[in-house]
C-alpha positions in Angstrom: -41.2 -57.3 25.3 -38.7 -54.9 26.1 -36.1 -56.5 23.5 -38.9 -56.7 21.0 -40.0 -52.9 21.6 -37.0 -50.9 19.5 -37.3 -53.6 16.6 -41.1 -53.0 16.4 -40.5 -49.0 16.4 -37.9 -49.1 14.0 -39.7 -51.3 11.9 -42.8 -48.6 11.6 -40.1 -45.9 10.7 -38.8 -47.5 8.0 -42.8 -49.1 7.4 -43.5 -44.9 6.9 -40.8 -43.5 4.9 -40.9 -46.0 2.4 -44.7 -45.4 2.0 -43.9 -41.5 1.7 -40.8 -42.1 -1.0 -42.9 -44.4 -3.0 -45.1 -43.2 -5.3 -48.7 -43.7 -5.1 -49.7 -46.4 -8.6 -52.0 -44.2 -11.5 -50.7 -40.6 -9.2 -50.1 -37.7 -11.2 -46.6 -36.2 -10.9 -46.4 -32.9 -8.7 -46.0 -29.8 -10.8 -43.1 -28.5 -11.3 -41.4 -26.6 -8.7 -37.8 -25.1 -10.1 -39.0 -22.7 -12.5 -42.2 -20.9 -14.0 -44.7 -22.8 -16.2 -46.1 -19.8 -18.6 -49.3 -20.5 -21.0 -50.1 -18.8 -23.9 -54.2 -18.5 -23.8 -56.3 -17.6 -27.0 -59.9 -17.4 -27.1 -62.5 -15.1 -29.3 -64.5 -14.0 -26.3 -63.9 -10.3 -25.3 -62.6 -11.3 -22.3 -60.0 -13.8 -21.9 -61.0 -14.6 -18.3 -64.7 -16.5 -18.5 -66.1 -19.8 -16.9 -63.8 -22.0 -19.5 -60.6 -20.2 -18.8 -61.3 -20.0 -14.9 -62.3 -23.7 -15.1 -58.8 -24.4 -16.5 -56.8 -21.9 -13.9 -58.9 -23.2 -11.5 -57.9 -26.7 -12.8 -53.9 -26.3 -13.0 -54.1 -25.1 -9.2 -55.4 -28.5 -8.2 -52.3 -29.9 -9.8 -50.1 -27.1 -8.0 -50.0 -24.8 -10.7 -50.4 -21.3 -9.1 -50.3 -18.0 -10.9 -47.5 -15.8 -9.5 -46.2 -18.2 -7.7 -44.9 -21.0 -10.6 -47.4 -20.2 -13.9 -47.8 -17.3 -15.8 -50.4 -16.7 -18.2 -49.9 -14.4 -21.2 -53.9 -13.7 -22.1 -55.0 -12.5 -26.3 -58.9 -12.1 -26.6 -60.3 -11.3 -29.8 -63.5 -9.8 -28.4 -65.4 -11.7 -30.8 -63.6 -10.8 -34.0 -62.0 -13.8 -35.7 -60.6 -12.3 -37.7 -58.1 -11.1 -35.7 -56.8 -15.0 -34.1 -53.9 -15.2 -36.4 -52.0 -12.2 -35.3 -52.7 -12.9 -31.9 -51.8 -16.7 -32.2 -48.5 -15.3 -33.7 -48.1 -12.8 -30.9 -48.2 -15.9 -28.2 -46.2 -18.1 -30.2 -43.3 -15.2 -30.0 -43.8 -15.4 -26.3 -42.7 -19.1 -26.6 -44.8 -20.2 -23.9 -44.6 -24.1 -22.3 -47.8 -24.7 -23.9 -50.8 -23.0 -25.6 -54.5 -23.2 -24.6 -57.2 -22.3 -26.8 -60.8 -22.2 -26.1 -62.0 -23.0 -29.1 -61.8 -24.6 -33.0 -61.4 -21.0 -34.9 -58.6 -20.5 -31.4 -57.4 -23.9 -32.0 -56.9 -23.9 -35.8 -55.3 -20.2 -35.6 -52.5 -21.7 -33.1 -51.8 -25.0 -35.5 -51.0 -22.5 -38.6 -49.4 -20.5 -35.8 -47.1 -23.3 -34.7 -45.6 -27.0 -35.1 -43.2 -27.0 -31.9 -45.4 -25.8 -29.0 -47.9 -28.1 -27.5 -51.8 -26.6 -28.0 -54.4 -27.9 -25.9 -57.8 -27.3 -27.0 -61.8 -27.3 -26.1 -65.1 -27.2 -28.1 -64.0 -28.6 -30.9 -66.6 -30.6 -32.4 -65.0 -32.7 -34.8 -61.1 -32.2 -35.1 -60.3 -35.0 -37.1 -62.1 -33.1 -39.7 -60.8 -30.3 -39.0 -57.3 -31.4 -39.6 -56.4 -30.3 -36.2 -55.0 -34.2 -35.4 -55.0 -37.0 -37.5 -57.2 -39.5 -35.4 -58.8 -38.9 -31.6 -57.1 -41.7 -30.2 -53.7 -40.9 -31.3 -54.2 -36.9 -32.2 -49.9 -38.0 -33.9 -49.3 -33.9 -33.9 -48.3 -31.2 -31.0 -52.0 -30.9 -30.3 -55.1 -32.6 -28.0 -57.8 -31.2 -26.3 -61.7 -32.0 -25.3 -64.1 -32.6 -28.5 -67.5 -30.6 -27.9 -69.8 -32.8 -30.1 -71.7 -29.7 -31.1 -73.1 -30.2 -34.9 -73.7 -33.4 -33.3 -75.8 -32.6 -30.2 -77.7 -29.8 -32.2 -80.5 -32.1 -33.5 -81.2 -32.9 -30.6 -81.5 -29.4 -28.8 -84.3 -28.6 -31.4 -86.3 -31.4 -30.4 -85.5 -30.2 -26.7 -86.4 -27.1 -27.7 -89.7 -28.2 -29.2 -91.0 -30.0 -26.4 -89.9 -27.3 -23.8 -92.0 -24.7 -26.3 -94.8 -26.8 -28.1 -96.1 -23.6 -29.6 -92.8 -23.3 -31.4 -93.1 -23.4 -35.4 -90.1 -21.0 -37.1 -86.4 -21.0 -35.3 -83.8 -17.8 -36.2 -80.5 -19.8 -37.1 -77.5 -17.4 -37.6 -74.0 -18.7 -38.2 -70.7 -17.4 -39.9 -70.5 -19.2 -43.1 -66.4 -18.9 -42.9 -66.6 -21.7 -39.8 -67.1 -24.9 -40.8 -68.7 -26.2 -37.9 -71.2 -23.9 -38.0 -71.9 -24.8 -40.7 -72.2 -28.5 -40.1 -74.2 -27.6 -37.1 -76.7 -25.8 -39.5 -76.9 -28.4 -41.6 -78.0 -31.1 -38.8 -80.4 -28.4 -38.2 -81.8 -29.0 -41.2 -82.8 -32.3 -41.0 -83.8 -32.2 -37.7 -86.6 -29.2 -38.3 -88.1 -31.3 -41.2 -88.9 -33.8 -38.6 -89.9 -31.7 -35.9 -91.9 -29.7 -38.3 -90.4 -26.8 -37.8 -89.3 -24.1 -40.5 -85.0 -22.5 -40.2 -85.0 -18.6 -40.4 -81.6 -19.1 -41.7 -79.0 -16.0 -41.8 -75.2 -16.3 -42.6 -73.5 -13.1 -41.0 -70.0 -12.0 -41.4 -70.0 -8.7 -39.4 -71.9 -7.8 -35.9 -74.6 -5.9 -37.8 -76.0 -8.5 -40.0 -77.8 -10.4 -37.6 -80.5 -7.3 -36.9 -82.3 -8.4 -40.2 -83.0 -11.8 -38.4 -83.9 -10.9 -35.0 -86.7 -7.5 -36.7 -88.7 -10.4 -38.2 -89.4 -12.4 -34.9 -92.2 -12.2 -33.0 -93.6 -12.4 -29.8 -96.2 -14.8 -28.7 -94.0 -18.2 -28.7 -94.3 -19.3 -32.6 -90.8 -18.3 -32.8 -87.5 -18.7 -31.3 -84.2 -18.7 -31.5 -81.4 -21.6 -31.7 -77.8 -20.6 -31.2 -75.1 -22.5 -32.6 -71.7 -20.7 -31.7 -69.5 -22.3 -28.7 -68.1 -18.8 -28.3 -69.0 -15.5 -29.0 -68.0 -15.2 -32.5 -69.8 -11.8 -33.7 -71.3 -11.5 -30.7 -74.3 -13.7 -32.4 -74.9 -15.3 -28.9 -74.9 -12.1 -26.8 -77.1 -10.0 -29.2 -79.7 -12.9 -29.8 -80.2 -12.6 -25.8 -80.4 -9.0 -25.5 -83.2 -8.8 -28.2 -85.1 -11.9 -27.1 -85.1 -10.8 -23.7 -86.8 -7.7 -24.5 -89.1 -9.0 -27.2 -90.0 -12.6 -25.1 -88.7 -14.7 -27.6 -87.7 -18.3 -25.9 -84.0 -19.2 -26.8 -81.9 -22.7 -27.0 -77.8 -22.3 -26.4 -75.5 -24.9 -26.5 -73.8 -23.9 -22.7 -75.1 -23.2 -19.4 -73.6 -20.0 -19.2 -76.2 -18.6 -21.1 -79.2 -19.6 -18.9 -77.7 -18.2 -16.2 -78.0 -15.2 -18.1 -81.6 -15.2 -19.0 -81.8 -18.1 -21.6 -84.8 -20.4 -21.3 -83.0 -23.5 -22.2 -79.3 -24.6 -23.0 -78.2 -28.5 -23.6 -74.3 -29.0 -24.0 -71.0 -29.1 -22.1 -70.2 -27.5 -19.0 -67.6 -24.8 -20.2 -66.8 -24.3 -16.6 -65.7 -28.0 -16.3 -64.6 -28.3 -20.0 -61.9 -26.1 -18.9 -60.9 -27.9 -15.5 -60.7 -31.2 -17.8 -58.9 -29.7 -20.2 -55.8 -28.8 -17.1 -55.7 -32.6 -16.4 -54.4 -33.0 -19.9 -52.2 -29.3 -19.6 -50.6 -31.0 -16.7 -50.0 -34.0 -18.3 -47.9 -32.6 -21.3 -46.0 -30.6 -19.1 -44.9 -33.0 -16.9 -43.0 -34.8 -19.8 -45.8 -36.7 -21.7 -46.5 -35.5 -26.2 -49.9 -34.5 -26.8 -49.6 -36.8 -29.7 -49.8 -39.6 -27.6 -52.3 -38.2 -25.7 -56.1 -39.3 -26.6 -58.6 -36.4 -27.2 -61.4 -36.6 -25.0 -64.9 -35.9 -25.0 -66.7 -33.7 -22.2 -67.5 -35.4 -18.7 -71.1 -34.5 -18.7 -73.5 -33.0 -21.2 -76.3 -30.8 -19.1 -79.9 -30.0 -20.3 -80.8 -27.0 -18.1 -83.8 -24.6 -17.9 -84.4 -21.0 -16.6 -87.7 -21.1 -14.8 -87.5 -17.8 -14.3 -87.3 -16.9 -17.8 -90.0 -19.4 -18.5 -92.3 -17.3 -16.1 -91.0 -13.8 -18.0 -92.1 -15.3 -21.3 -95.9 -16.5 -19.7 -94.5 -20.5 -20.9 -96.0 -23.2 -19.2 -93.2 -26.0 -18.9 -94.8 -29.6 -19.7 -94.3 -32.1 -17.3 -92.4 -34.3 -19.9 -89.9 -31.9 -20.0 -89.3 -31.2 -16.3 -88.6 -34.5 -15.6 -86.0 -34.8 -17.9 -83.9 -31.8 -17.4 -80.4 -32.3 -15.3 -80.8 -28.6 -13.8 -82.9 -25.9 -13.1 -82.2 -22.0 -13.0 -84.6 -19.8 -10.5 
């Protein structure tokens, strides 16, 4: 036993540190350590910090990224003005950050014109094939990948969401900027889908903050009329004004995000944006630990949430039907 002993001991040492050298199989390499990461960040919001962008801070920590310590972030918001993404894309790209995150398509498309070298990682993108922002979603084949939103294609069914949340519903407000294209493919399913729901589209194309007030004067209150948003961001600040005045006039609303029933919404059915951003680090992390965003597959959002604001429901005197209780994923109080 005693001759037996040092063998056995020296055994489990070398057992260990061969365990702790080797790496663990489908791991993620550590971040990297020797110098500072820096990420360009665009997004249209007025703001550039929101539940997207923390999502993807918060994300890039759990991969070791840590602001001040080995990432820095250099931030552009154009506070809902898009108008104003391609000077600002241009003002990152002279930065030449490690890699550029933008929040979404109008952010995305401003930093492909903006650059071909520096690798762009995008979210709520509906459709970027058609965009032109890759060339397929398996193998995106350009300096650019990110996390589709499927939003023109979820919006059908949000209206009939919204329909059975609000049977008393009959005429929607639909306001989109007609120089975004998935707006207007979003309006355009929208179409379709309120000829079979038998509802009528209060459509209004808006180019400036002001145009939507002609819209939102000819709803009324008593739950024949609502409003359906379209935007992933706050482009015009459609989605913010929309809740301000149906807030105070009781209209019920649909967005596409749960950050918005948080807010007061009565219903939202979409992507997470907090966790669209955290998703969206896994893939950061990935190009810059060595792999090309062209060979890296564009994804499509972890979850897709229907969510209502009970609260709101009370404010605007709706009863919610049973049918749609039971099928909601979460409720607001």
């Amino acid at each position: 036993m005693k001759v037996l002993w040092p063998a056995i001991r020296g055994g489990l040492v070398l057992v260990v540190l061969v365990v702790l050298a080797a790496p663990v199989a489908g791991a993620q390499p550590a971040a990297p350590t020797l110098r500072i990461v820096k990420i360009g960040v665009l997004t249209t919001a007025w703001s550039p910090w929101h539940s997207n962008t923390e999502g993807f801070r918060d994300g890039l920590k759990e991969f070791g990224y840590v602001e001040g310590r080995n990432l820095r972030f250099e931030l552009r918001a154009a506070q809902g003005d898009p108008t104003r993404l391609p000077a600002l894309a241009a003002e990152l790209v002279n930065q030449n950050p490690d890699l550029l995150y933008c929040v979404a398509a109008p952010d995305a498309q401003a930093c492909q014109k903006a650059t071909q070298s520096i690798a762009v990682v995008f979210t709520q993108v509906g459709d970027p094939v058609r965009l032109g922002l890759v060339n397929s979603l398996a193998r995106p084949g350009r300096n650019i990948t990110g996390i589709g939103s499927l939003r023109p294609e979820l919006t059908a069914k949000r209206l009939e969401l919204f329909k059975e949340a609000v049977p008393s519903l009959r005429r929607i407000l639909l306001t989109y900027d007609p120089r975004e294209p998935e707006e207007q493919e979003a309006v355009a399913v929208a179409r379709g889908a309120a000829i079979r729901l038998g509802l009528s589209l209060l459509e209004r194309p808006i180019t400036a903050p002001l145009d939507i007030e002609s819209g939102l004067a000819q709803l009324k209150e008593g739950g024949r009329d609502g409003i359906l948003i379209v935007q992933s961001g706050l482009n015009l600040n459609i989605p913010g004004r929309s809740l301000e005045v149906a807030t105070s006039n009781k209209l019920p609303t649909m967005y596409p995000a749960s950050f918005w029933t948080k807010f007061g919404a009565l219903v939202s059915y979409g992507p997470d944006q907090y966790l669209q951003g955290r998703q969206a680090a896994r893939l950061a992390h990935k190009i810059l630990t060595g792999t090309p965003p062209r060979e890296i597959p564009v994804e499509l959002p972890d979850r897709v949430e229907f969510i209502i604001n009970v609260k709101t429901a009370g404010h605007l005197g709706l009863e919610l039907p049973r049918s749609i209780l039971a099928r909601v994923d979460r409720i607001i109080e």
